[in-house]
C-alpha positions in Angstrom: -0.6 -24.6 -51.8 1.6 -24.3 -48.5 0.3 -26.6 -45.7 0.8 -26.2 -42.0 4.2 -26.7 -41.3 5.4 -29.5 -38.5 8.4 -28.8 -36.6 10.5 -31.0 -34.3 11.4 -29.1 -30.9 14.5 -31.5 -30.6 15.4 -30.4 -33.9 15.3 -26.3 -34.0 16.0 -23.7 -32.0 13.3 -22.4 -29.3 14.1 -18.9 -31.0 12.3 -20.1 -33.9 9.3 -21.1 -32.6 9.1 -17.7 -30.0 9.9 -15.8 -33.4 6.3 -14.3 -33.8 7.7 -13.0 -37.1 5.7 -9.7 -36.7 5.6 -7.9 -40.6 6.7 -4.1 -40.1 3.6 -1.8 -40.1 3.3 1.2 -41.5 4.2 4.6 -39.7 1.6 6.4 -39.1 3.1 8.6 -36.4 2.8 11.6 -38.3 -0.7 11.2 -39.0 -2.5 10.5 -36.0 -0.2 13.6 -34.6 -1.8 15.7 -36.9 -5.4 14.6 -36.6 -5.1 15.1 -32.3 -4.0 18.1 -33.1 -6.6 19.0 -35.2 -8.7 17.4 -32.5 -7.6 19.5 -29.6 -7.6 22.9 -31.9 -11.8 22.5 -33.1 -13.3 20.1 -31.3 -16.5 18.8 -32.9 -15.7 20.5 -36.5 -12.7 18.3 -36.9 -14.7 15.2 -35.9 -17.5 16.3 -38.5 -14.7 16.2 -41.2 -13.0 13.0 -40.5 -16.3 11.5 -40.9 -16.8 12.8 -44.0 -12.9 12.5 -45.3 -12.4 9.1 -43.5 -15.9 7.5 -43.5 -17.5 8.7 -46.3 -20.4 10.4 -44.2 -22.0 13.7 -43.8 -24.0 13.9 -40.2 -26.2 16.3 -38.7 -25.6 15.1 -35.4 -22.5 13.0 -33.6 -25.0 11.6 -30.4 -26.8 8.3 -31.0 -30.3 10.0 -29.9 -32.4 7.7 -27.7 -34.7 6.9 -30.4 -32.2 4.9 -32.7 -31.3 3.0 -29.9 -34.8 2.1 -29.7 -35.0 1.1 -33.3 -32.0 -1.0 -32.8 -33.7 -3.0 -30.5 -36.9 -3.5 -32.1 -34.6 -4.2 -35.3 -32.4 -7.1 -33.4 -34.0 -10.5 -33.1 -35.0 -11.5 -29.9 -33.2 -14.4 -30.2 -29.8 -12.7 -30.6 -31.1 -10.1 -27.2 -31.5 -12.8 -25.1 -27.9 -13.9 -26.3 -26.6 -11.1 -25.4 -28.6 -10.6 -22.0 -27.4 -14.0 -21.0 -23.5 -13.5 -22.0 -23.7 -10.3 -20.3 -25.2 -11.9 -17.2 -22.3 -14.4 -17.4 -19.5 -11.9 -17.8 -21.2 -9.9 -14.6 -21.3 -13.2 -12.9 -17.4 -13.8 -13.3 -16.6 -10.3 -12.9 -18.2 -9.7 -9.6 -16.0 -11.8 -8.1 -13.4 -9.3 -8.9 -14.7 -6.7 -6.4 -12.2 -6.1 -3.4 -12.6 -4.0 -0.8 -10.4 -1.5 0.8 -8.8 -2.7 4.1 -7.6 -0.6 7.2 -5.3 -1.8 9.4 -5.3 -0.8 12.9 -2.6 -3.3 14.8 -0.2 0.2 16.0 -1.5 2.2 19.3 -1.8 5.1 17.0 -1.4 4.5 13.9 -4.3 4.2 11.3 -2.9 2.8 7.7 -5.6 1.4 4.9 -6.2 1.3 1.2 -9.5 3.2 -0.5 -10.8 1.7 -3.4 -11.9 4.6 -5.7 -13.7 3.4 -9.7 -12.7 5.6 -12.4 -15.1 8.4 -13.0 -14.9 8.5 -17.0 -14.3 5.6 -19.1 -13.8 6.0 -23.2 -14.8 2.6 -24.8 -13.7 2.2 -28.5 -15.4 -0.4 -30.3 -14.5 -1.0 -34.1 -16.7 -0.4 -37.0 -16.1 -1.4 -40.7 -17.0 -4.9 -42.8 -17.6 -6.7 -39.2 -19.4 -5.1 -36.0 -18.3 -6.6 -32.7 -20.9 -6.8 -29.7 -19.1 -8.8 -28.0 -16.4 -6.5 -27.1 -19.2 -3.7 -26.2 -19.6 -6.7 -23.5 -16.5 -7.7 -22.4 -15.3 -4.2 -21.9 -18.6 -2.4 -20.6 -19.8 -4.9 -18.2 -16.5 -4.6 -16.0 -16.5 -0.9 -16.1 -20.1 -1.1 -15.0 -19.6 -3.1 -11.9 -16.4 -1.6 -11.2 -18.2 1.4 -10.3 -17.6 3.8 -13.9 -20.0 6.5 -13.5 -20.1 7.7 -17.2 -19.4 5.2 -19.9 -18.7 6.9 -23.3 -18.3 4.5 -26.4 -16.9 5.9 -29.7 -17.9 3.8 -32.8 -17.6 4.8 -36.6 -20.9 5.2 -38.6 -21.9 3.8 -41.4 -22.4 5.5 -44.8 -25.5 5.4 -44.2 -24.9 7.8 -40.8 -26.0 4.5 -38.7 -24.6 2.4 -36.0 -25.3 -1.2 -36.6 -28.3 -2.4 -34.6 -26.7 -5.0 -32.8 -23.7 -2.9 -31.1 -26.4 0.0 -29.9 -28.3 -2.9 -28.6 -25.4 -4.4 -26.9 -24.7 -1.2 -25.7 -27.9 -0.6 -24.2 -27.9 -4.1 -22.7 -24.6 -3.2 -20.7 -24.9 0.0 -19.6 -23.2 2.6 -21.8 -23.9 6.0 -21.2 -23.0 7.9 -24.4 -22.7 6.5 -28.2 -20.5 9.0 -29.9 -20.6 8.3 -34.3 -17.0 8.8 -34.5 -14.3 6.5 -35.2 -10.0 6.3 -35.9 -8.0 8.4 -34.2 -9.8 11.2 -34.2 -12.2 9.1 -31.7 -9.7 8.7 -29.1 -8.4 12.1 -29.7 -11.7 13.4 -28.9 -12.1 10.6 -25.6 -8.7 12.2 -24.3 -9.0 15.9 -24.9 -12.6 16.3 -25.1 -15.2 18.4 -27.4 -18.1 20.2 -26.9 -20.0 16.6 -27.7 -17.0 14.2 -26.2 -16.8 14.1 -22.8 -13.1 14.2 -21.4 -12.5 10.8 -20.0 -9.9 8.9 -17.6 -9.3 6.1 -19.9 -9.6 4.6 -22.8 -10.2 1.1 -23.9 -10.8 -1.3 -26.5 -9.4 -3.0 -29.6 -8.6 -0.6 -32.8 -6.6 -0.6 -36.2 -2.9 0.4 -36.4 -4.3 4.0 -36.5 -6.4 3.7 -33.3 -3.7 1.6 -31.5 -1.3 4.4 -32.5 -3.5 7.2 -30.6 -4.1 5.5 -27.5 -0.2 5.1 -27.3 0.2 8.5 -28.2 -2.4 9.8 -25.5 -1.2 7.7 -23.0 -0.6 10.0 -19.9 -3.0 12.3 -20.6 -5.3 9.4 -20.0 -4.7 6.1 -19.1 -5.2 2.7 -21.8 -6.4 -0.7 -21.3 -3.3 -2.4 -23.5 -1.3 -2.3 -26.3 -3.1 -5.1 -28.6 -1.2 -7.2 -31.0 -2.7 -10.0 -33.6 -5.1 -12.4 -32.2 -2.9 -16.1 -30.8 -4.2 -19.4 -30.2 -1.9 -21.9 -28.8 -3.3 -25.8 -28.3 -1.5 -28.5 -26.0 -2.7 -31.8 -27.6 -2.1 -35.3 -26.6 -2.7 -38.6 -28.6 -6.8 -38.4 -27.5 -7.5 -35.3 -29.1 -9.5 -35.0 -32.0 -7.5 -34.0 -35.0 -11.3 -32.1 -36.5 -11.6 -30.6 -33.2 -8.0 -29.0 -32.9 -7.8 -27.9 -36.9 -11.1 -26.1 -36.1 -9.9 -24.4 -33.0 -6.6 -23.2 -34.7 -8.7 -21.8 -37.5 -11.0 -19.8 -34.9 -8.3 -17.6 -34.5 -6.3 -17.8 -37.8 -10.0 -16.3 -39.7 -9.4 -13.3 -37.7 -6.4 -11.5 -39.1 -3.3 -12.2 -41.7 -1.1 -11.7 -38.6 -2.8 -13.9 -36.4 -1.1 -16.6 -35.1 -1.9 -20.7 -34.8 0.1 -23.0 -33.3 0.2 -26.6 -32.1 2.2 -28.6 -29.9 1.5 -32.2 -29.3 3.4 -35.1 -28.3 1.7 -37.2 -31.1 3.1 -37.7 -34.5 -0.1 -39.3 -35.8 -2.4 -36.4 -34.1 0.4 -33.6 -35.7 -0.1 -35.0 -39.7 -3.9 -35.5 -38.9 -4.4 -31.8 -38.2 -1.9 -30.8 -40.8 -4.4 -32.2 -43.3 -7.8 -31.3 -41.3 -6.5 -27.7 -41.2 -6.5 -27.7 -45.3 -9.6 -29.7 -45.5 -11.5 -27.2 -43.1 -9.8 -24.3 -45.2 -11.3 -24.8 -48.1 -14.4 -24.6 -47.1 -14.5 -21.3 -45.2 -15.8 -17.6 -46.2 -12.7 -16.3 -44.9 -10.4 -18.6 -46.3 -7.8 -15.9 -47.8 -7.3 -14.8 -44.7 -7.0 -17.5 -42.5 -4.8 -19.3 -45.1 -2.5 -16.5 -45.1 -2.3 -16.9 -40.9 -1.7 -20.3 -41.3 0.9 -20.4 -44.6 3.0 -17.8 -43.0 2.0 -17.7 -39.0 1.0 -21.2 -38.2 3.1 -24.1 -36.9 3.0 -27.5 -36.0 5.6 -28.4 -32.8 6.7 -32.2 -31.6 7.4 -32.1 -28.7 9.0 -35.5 -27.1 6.2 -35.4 -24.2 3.5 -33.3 -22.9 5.6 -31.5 -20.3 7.6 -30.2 -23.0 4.5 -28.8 -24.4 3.8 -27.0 -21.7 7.3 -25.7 -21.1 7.0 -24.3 -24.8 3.5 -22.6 -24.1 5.1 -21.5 -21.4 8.1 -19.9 -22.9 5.9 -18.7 -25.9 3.4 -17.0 -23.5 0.0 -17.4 -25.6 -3.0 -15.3 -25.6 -5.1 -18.1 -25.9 -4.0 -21.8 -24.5 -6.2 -24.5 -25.2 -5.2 -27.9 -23.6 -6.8 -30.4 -25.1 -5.7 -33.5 -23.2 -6.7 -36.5 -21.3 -6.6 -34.3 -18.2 -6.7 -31.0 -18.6 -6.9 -30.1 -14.6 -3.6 -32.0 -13.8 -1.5 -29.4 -16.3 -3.4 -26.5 -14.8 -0.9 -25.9 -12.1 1.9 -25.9 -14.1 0.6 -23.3 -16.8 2.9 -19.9 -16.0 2.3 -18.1 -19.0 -1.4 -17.6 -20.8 -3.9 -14.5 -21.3 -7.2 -17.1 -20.7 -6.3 -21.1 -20.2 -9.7 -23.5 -21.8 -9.5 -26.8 -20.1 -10.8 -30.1 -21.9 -12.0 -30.9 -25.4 -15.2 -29.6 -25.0 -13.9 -25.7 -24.2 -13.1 -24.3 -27.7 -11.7 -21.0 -27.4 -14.9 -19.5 -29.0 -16.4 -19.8 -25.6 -14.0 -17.2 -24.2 -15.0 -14.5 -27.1 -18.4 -14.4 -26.3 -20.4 -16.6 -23.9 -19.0 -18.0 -20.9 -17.9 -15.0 -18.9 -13.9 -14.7 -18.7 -12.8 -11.9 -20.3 -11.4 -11.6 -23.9 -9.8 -8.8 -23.5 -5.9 -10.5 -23.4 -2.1 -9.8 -23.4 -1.1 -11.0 -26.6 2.8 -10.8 -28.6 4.4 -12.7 -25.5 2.4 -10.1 -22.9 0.8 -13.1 -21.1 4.3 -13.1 -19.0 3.7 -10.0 -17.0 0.2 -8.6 -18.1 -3.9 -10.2 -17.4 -7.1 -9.8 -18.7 -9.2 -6.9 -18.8 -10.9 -6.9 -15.4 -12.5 -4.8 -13.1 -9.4 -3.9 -11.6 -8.9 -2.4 -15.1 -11.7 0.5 -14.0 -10.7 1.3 -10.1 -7.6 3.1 -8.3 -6.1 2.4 -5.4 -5.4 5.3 -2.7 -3.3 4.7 0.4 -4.3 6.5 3.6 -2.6 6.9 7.0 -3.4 8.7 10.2 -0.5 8.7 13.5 -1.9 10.5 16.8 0.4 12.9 18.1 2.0 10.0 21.0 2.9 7.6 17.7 4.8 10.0 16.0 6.6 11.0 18.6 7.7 7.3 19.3 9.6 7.7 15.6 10.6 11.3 15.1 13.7 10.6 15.6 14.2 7.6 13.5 12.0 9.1 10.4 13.9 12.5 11.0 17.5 10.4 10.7 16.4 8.3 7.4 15.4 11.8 5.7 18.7 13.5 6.8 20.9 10.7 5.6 19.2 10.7 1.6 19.9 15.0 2.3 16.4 15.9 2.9 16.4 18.2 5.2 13.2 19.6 4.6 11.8 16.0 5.2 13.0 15.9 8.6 12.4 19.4 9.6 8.3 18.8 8.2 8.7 16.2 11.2 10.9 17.3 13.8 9.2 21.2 14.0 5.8 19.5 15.3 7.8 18.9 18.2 10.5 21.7 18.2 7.6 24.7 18.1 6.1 22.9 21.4 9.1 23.1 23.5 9.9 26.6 22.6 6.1 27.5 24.1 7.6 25.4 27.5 
């Protein structure tokens, strides 16, 4: 068996390590064209047959009813509800401090400018269904719209043989606000969120993680509606000095390696000792977990070790690498902070694995990932609200800068632009 690899940064090039060595996907272009299509032409119909072609389920009706979403909650432990309750509160709690304002400035004798903030009247909320059922991201991607203002919250799911929604996402639904729980999943879901059908409300946007089939959609509806992201495999990235614990750090890199084949582990440390520590934790801790085909995968062919000659280094190469999640598990955490450029969500300290982020604490784990982290953020409430510019100039102020405006328009060859200006004032001195 393949261990994780150690690498010297003096010793090969930073092309090597940025290199997320991304295996070609399928096309399946063609496809998803075909099932919008099919989509757009009947509606419902074509959403009742992808069930049954695609999920293996007949249904009578595509609308979770009000009474399984009872049962759900009667079916979930109360334990896990008040989990959920309090993860919600926490994400609300971060969240809120998203909220701006708009602002209207006033300075001009004259001349009214501002900005109107405006939420997003529709929101389409996939959430994946299959061998694993995700609250969490029924969370992190409801709560937000919620506060942001979203009026009607629609979440597409896939059933289950059985023509059920697992209890747990109907309840995490319920705890965060969703409006409407559609049993319909792939890309005939998001067809459905973008074009609409007589049970699919037309929405504004669409957002949540998917396969390469669901991913493919949004991309393809994009402009018709707006999307959260374009997601790639799940990253971890850890910055590790000579304190950290070796069990600790193998544990966190294999948090995010159980989650896909593509996903991708890496370490970079200053520490030769700490680097060969982990390198045999990480295949210790393998063996003993139920995903270990998969994670091993992630790590054999993903995963890397990196020396770097200090722990400025490091950071330069989290930096350049861009991770969705950074971990920095050193002596102090809060003294690198600053000098962090590039990450989706930064979790300071050895006692902030990056399990916290996924489900509990409140940040968002919704995250730029394949090098994103350089120009994108997380999933905020930003995410559900627009931004409209306003401006108002009495009659006196524009006057003051006919002449001007009238002069820029004329020298791009608008003349239409400076006449829509100068006539106010021409019409008024032909009634003189």
């Amino acid at each position: 068996m393949d261990m994780m690899q150690i690498f010297d940064l003096a010793k090969i090039p930073i092309q090597e390590i940025l290199d997320r060595n991304e295996m070609e996907q399928a096309d399946v272009t063609a496809v998803v064209k075909e099932i919008i299509q099919k989509v757009r032409a009947e509606g419902d119909a074509a959403l009742y047959f992808y069930n049954e072609k695609f999920d293996h389920v007949v249904l009578e009706n595509l609308l979770v009813s009000e009474t399984e979403i009872q049962e759900a909650l009667v079916q979930t432990d109360n334990y896990f509800l008040e989990t959920l309750r309090q993860a919600a509160e926490n994400i609300a709690s971060y969240h809120k401090r998203q909220l701006r304002e708009g602002y209207i400035i006033n300075e001009k004798n004259g001349v009214i400018l501002g900005q109107k903030m405006t939420p997003i009247a529709k929101v389409g909320l996939y959430v994946p269904g299959g061998t694993a059922a995700y609250p969490s991201s029924v969370l992190m991607n409801a709560v937000p719209a919620k506060l942001a203002g979203v009026e009607e919250l629609v979440m597409v799911t896939p059933p289950g043989k059985d023509g059920k929604i697992p209890s747990v996402i109907l309840a995490a639904a319920y705890i965060a606000g969703v409006s409407k729980i559609v049993k319909c999943g792939g890309a005939q879901a998001i067809a459905a969120l973008a074009y609409g059908t007589e049970s699919v409300p037309k929405v504004d946007k669409i957002v949540g993680p998917g396969n390469l089939f669901v991913a493919t959609a949004k991309q393809m509806v994009y402009g018709m509606v707006d999307i959260d992201m374009v997601a790639g495999p799940s990253e971890i990235l850890v910055v590790a000095d000579a304190t950290a614990n070796p069990v600790y750090v193998a544990a966190d890199l294999l948090s995010q390696a159980e989650h896909d084949k593509m996903a991708s582990a890496v370490l970079v440390t200053d520490s030769e000792k700490l680097a060969k520590n982990v390198q045999q934790e990480v295949e210790k801790q393998l063996q003993t977990l139920p995903r270990e085909e998969i994670a091993r995968c992630s790590i054999e062919n993903r995963g890397k070790i990196i020396l770097a000659s200090n722990i400025m280094e490091a950071i330069d190469t989290a930096n350049a690498i861009a991770p969705e999640h950074l971990e920095l598990c050193v002596e102090d955490p809060f003294a690198l902070l600053s000098v962090v450029k590039n990450a989706g969500s930064i979790f300071l300290g050895k006692y902030t694995p990056e399990p916290m982020g996924d489900y509990f604490a409140g940040t968002n784990h919704v995250l730029p990932t394949g090098g994103r982290a350089r120009f994108s953020s997380p999933l905020s409430v930003d995410d559900f609200r627009k931004k409209s510019s306003f401006l108002y100039y009495t009659k006196e102020a524009l006057e003051q800068v006919k002449d001007r405006v009238s002069d820029f328009a004329l020298r791009e060859g608008l003349d239409a632009h400076s006449r829509s200006i100068m006539i106010r004032f021409a019409e008024e001195e032909k009634g003189e």
